[in-house]
C-alpha positions in Angstrom: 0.0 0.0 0.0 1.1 3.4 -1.0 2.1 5.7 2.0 0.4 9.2 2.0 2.4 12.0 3.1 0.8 15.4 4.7 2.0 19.1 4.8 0.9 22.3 5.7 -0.4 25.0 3.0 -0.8 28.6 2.6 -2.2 30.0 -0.8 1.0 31.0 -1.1 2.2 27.1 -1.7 -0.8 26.2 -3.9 0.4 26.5 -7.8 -3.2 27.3 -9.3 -6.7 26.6 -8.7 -6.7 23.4 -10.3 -4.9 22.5 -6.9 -7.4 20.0 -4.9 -7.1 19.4 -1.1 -8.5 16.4 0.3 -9.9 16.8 4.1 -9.8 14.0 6.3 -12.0 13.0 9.4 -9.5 14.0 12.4 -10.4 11.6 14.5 -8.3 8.5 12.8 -5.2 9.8 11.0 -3.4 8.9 7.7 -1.5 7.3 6.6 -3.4 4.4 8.1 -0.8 1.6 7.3 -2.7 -1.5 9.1 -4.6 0.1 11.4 -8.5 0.6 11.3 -9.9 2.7 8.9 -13.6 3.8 7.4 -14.1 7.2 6.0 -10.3 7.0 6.3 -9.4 4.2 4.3 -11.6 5.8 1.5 -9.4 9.2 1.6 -6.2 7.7 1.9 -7.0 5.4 -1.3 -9.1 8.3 -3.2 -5.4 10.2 -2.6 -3.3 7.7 -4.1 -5.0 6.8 -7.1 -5.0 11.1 -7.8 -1.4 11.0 -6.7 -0.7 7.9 -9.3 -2.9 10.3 -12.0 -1.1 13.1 -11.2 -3.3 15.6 -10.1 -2.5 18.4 -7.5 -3.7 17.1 -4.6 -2.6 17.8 -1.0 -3.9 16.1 2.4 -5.1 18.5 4.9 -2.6 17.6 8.2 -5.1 18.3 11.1 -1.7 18.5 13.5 -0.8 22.1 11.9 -2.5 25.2 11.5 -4.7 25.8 8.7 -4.1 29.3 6.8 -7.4 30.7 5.3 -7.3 30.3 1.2 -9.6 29.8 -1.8 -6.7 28.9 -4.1 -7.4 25.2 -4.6 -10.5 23.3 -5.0 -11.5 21.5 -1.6 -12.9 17.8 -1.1 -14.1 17.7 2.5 -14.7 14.1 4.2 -14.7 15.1 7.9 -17.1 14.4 9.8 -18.9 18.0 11.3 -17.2 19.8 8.7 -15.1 22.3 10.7 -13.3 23.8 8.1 -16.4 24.3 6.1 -16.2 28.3 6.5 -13.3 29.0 5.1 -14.0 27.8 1.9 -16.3 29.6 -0.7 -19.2 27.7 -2.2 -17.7 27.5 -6.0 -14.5 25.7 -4.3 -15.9 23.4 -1.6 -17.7 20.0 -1.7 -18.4 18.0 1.2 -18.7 14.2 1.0 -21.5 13.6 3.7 -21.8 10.0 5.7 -24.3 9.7 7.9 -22.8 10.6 11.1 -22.1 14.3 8.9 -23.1 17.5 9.6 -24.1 18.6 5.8 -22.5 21.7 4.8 -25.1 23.8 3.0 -22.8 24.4 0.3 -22.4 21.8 -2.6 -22.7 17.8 -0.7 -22.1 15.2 -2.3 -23.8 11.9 -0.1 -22.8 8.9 0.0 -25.4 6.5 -0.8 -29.4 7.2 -1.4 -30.4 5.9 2.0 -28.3 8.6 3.7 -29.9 11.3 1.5 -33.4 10.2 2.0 -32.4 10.4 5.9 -31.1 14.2 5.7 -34.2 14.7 3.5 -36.7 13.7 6.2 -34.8 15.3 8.9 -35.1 18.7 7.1 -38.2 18.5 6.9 -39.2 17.5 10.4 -38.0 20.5 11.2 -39.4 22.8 8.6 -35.9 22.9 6.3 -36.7 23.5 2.5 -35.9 20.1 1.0 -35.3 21.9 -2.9 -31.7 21.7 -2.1 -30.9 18.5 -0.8 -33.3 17.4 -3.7 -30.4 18.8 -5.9 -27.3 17.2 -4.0 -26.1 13.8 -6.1 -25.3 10.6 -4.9 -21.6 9.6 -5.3 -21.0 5.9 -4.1 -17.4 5.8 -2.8 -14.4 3.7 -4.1 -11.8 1.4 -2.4 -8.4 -0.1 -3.6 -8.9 -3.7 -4.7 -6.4 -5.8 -2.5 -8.7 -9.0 -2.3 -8.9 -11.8 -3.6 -11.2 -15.0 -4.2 -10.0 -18.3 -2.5 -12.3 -21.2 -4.5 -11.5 -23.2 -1.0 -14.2 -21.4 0.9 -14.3 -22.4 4.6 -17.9 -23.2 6.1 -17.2 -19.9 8.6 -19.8 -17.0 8.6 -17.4 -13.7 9.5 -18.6 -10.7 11.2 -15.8 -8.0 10.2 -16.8 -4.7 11.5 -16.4 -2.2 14.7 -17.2 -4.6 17.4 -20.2 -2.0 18.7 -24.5 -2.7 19.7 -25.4 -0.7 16.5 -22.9 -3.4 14.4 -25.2 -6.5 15.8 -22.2 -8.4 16.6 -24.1 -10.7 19.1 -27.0 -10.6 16.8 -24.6 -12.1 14.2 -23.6 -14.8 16.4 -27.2 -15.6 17.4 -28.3 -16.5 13.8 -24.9 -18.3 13.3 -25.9 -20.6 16.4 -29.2 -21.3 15.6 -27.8 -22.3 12.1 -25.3 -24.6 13.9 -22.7 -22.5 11.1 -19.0 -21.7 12.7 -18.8 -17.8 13.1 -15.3 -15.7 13.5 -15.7 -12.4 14.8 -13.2 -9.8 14.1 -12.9 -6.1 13.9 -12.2 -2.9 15.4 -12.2 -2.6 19.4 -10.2 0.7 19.7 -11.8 4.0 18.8 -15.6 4.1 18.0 -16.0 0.5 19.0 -18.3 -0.5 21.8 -17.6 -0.4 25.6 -15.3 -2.6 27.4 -18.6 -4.5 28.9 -20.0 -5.3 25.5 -16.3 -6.5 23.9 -16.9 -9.1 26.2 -20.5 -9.7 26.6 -19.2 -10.3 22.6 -16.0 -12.4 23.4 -18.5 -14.6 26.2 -20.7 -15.5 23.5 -18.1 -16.8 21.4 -16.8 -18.8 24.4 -20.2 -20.1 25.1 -20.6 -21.2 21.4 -18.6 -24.2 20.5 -18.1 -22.9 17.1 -17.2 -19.4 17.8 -14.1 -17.8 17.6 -13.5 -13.9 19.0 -10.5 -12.7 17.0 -10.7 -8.8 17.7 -8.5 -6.5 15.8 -6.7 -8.1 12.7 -4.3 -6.6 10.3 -4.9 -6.1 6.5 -3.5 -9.1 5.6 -5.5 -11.1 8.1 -8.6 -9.2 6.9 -8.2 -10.6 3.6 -7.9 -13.9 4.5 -10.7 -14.0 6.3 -12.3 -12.3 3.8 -11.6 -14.6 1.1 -12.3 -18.2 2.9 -15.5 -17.0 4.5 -18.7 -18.8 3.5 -20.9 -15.6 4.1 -20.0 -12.0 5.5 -23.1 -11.6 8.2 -23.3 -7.6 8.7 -26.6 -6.9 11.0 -25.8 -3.2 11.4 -28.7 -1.6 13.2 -27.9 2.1 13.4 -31.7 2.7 15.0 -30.4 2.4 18.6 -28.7 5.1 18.7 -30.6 8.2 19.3 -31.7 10.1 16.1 -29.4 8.2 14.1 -29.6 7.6 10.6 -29.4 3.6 8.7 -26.1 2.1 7.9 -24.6 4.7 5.8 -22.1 2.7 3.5 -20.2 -0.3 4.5 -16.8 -0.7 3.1 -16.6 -4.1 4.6 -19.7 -5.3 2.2 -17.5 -4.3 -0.8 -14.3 -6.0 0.8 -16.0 -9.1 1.0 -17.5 -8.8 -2.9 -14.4 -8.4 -3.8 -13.4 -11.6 -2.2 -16.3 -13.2 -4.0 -18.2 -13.9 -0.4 -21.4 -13.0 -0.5 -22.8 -10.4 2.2 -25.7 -10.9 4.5 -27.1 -7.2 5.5 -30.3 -5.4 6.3 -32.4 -3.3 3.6 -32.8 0.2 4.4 -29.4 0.7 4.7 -26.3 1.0 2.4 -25.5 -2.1 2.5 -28.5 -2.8 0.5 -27.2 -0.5 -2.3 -23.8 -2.0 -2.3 -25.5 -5.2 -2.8 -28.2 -5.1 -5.0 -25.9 -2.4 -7.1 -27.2 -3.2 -10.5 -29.8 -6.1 -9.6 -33.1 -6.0 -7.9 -34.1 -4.2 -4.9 -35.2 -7.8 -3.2 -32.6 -10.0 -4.0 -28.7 -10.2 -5.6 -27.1 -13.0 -6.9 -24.4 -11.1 -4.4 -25.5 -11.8 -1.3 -29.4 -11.9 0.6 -31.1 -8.7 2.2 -33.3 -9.2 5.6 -36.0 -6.4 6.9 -36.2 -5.5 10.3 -38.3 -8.0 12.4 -40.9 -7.0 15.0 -38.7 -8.6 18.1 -34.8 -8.9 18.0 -35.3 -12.7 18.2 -37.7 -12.2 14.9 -34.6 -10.8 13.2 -31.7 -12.7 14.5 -34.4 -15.5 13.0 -34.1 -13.8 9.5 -30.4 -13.8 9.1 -30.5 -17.7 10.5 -32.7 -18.3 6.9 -30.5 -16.0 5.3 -27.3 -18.4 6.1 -29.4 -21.1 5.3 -29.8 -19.8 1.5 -27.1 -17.9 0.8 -25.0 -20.9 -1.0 -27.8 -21.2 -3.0 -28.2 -17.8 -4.3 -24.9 -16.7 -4.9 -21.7 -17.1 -6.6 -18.5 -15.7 -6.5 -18.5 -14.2 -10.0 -21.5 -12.7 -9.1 -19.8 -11.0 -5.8 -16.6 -9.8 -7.7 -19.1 -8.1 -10.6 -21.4 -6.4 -7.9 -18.1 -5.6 -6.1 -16.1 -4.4 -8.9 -18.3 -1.6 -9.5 -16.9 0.4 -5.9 -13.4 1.2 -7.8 -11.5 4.0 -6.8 -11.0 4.8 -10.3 -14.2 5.1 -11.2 -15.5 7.2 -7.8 -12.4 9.5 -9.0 -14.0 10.1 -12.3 -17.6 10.6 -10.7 -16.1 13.6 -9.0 -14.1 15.0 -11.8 -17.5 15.7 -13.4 -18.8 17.3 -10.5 -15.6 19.9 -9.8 -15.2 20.3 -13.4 -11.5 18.6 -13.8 -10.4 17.1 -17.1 -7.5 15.2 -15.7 
């Protein structure tokens, strides 16, 4: 993997306008090497592919001062948008997630779902809606590092932040009553869950005889797990947390397309775009979508089934098509239409 280098600017540094600077979310910083990375992991590959292009792009180094300028064109990913003032409306696009504060200037979402949720939100509380109406829908793009493994292991995986809103135990739930191994592994640091549901999460791996608590894992390790796994089980339910929106993205769903495992997620989310990208909105040939049940034990029930089919439904050429379409090239060239660049 590339490593990412950041500096300081003034306008004074910045060559032309055609200069771009990325912004990063603050909270995680690049470059990322193996550690965890969301929003991150999206920057730090969106830079390298420009860098490889060569574009004018700088990285926005949240450890030094910023110096007010409009002399480049500014791609903001953080998350509340801090710098958002400095910038003038013709330079400045902000790529909103969920857990964004939009901008008001010229966003850029995600996926649909998190659009529909800033459009309802607005106008609960009496916003005019004519201008998110006008934002587009940009799906992001991630390095393709993964590969398919035809000697698929009968594990499910959870691969995620090992929080409630992730439905880790929900995931190991549906993998019990399915009598299916499950290996759980993901982020416990920053943005995880607290110490007491880690191992509420690690005791019900112990009490299941085929469930394995791996916690954090390097890039490497992700991709193996990645490309043995039977299923990727992702359960993200976003609704218990107060006022927040659905699953925004889920980089971890196109990881595991790109390893050819299909992904079992919930609809309303954007998981459900990433897989059903080009298919139906019931059902991909990439993996099986379950709605919300009425009880928690109703829907730990629905991703049981879900396991239960998934062999059935899928196929690996069908996960790497789907996938495929989450390029960083390709989320590059959706943005050079929208700021206007030719390179």
């Amino acid at each position: 993997m590339s490593s990412v280098h950041t500096v300081n600017y003034s306008a004074s540094e910045l060559p032309d306008n055609n200069s771009i600077l990325l912004i990063p979310p603050r909270e995680i910083r690049i470059p990322l090497g193996d550690n965890y990375g969301g929003i991150e992991r999206i920057v730090e590959d969106l830079y390298n592919h420009m860098k490889r292009c060569n574009v004018k792009v700088s990285l926005l180094d949240w450890d030094k001062e910023f110096t007010d300028t409009d002399g480049f064109m500014t791609l903001d990913f953080s998350h509340l948008k801090d710098l958002s003032i400095f910038f003038p409306s013709t330079s400045y696009i902000a790529y909103t997630f969920a857990t964004d504060r939009i901008s008001w200037k010229h966003d850029v979402f995600a996926t649909k779902v998190v659009k529909d949720w800033f459009r309802k939100v607005n106008l609960l509380t009496g916003g005019n809606d004519v201008y998110l109406s006008s934002c587009p829908v940009v799906y992001p793009g991630i390095q393709d590092i993964y590969s398919y493994n035809e000697q698929k292991e009968e594990y499910a995986l959870f691969l995620g932040r090992i929080a409630p809103y992730k439905g880790v135990l929900e995931a190991i739930e549906a993998a019990k009553m399915m009598n299916l191994p499950i290996k759980v592994a993901g982020h416990t640091g920053m943005f995880a869950g607290s110490n007491e549901y880690i191992k509420k999460v690690k005791d019900a791996c112990e009490n299941y005889s085929r469930g394995e608590f791996i916690g954090d894992v390097t890039t490497k390790q992700k991709v193996d797990l990645l490309s043995h796994a039977r299923c990727l089980i992702a359960p993200s339910d976003w609704s218990m947390l107060p006022g927040a929106p659905p699953e925004s993205f889920g980089i971890v769903a196109v990881e595991a397309l790109l390893s050819g495992t299909p992904v079992i997620g919930p609809t309303d989310s954007g998981i459900e775009e990433i897989v059903t990208k080009g298919k139906t909105l019931s059902q991909s040939r990439a993996g099986e979508l379950v709605s919300k049940g009425k009880t928690s034990e109703e829907t730990i029930k629905r991703y049981a089934y879900a396991m239960r089919i998934i062999d059935i439904i899928t196929d690996a050429k069908s996960c790497r098509e789907v996938g495929s379409y989450f390029t960083v090239e390709r989320f590059w060239n959706d943005l050079k239409q929208l700021i206007g660049v030719s390179r």
